[in-house]
C-alpha positions, 0 to 999 in steps of 0.5 A, spaced: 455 484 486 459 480 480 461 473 482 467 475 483 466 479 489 461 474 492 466 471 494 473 472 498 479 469 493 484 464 495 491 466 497 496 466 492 501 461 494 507 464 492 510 471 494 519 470 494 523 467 488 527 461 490 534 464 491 539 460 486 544 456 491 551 458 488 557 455 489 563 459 491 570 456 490 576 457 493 582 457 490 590 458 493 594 464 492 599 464 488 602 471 488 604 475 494 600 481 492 600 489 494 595 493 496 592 496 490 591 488 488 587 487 495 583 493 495 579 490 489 578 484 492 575 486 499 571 490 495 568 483 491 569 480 498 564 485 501 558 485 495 558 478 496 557 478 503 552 483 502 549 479 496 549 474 501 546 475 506 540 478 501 539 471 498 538 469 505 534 474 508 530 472 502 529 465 502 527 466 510 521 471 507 520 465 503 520 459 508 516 464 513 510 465 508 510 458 505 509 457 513 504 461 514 500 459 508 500 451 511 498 455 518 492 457 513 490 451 509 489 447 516 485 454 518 490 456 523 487 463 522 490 466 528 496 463 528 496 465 519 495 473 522 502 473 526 506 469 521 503 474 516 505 480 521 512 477 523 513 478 515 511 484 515 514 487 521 521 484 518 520 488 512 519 483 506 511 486 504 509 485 498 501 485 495 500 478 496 503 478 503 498 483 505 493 480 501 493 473 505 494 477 511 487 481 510 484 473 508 487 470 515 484 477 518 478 475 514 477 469 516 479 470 524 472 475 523 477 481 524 473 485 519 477 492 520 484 488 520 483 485 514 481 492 511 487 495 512 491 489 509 487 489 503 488 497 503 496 496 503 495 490 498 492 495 494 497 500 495 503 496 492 498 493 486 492 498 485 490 494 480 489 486 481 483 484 481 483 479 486 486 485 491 479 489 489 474 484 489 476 481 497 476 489 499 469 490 496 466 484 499 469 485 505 466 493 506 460 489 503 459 486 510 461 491 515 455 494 518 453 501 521 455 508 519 462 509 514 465 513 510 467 508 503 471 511 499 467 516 493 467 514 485 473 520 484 478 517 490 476 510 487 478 513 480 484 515 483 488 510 486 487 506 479 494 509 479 499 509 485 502 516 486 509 515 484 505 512 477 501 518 477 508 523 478 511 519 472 505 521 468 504 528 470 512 529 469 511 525 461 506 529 459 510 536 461 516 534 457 511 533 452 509 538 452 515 543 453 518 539 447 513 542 443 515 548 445 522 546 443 519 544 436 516 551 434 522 555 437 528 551 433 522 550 426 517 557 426 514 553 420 512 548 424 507 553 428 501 553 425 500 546 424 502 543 432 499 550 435 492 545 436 497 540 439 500 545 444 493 548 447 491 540 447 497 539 451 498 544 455 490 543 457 492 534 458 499 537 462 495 542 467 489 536 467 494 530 470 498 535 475 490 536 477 490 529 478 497 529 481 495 534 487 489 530 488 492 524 488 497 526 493 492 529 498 488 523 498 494 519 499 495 523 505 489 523 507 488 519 514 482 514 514 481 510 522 479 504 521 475 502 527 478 494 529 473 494 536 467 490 534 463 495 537 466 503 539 462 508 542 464 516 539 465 521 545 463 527 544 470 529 547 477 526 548 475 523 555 472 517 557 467 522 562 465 525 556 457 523 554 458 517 548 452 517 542 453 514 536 456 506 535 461 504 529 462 497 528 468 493 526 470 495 519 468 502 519 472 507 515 472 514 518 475 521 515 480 523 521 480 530 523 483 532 528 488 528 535 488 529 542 492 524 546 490 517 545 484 520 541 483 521 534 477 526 532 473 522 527 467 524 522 461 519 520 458 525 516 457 532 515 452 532 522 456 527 525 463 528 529 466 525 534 473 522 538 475 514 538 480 512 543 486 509 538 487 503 540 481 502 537 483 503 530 487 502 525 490 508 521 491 507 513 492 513 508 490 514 500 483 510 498 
């Protein structure tokens, strides 16, 4: 394991600009308008108020992580783990939110909370290395049966799905274009015919990459958050237990009944998870 990954990187300390305080003057009315003159007024009066009221809601955000991150310093970890969520719950989420989240989580020895965060973190910077690091170490430390993410699922979430879309639709018009190209300049044929079967072989090789990304990023993955759960052979809690994950386990999910969510270790091992003791996540 690199020396990076051999330890848990700190949080990052910052995560909303400062909002720039702005000065409104109000000046008098010297003319008694109409109401055509109003109209673009209330309309500048309205997108104020909105910007506003964006600008506090964002100094909020920023006064909230600056407090958690104090909550965390003073190794507050519980108390960092519902700070951090309160943000998340407001919906200001970002990377190095869930990034320090996943470290308050860490820290409290939640190792399957501080997963999850650490696979949303991903989502938004798929490739901060810091993001990558921590999620290596802590899937270093969880102990038992899992299902880890493969080497095509790794390479896949290199990009995010909206990255790869870009890609995909890039590379077709690309490629349409030459097609244009030998329409409009018949000349032209010969010598672009080895790029047209090379970019159509590129085009048709990303679209693969697209679909596949996007049945990874669909895919359900049950992140075990109990430190030790029990797989039932049914959807009841009568039915004989067998195997025993731990905290941190990440298992393929098959198949819901209920409050229960069919999971699979590997191809022999099949059983159901009550779900509350797991937390679900999408994508690698």
């Amino acid at each position: 394991m690199s020396e990076r990954a051999s330890r848990l990187c700190e949080p990052q300390k910052s995560d909303t600009k400062r909002a720039v305080d702005f000065k409104f003057i109000r000046r008098k009315r010297e003319h008694c308008c109409g109401s055509q003159t109003r109209a673009p007024f209330a309309l500048f009066g309205l997108i104020l108020l909105l910007l506003i009221c964006f600008v506090g809601r964002a100094a909020e955000a920023g006064n909230g992580f600056d407090a958690a991150n104090k909550l965390y310093e003073q190794g507050k970890f519980s108390e960092a783990t519902a700070a951090y969520n309160q943000l998340v719950q407001s919906g200001m989420v970002s990377s190095a939110l869930y990034f320090n989240l996943g470290n308050a989580f860490f820290k409290s020895g939640q190792l399957g909370e501080a997963l999850a965060a650490y696979r949303n973190a991903e989502k938004i910077a798929p490739r901060d290395p810091e993001v990558r690091a921590n999620l290596q170490f802590v899937r270093g430390q969880v102990q038992g049966p899992t299902i880890p993410p493969d080497g095509p699922e790794r390479w896949l979430a290199a990009l995010t799905l909206n990255e790869w879309a870009i890609f995909a639709a890039v590379m077709l018009w690309l490629w349409l274009a030459l097609l244009v190209a030998i329409q409009f300049r018949p000349a032209w044929k010969q010598s672009l015919r080895g790029w047209l079967w090379m970019g159509g072989i590129a085009t048709l090789a990303v679209c693969v990459c697209l679909s596949m990304a996007y049945a990874n990023s669909s895919a359900k993955t049950a992140i075990v958050v109990k430190k030790d759960a029990v797989l039932h052979n049914g959807p009841l809690e009568e039915a004989p237990g067998g195997t025993t994950v731990h905290d941190g386990a990440e298992l393929s999910v098959i198949d819901n009944k209920n409050d229960w969510l069919q999971v699979r270790i590997d191809n022999n091992r099949i059983g159901w998870l009550k779900r509350d003791q797991v937390v679900l996540a999408s994508g690698a």
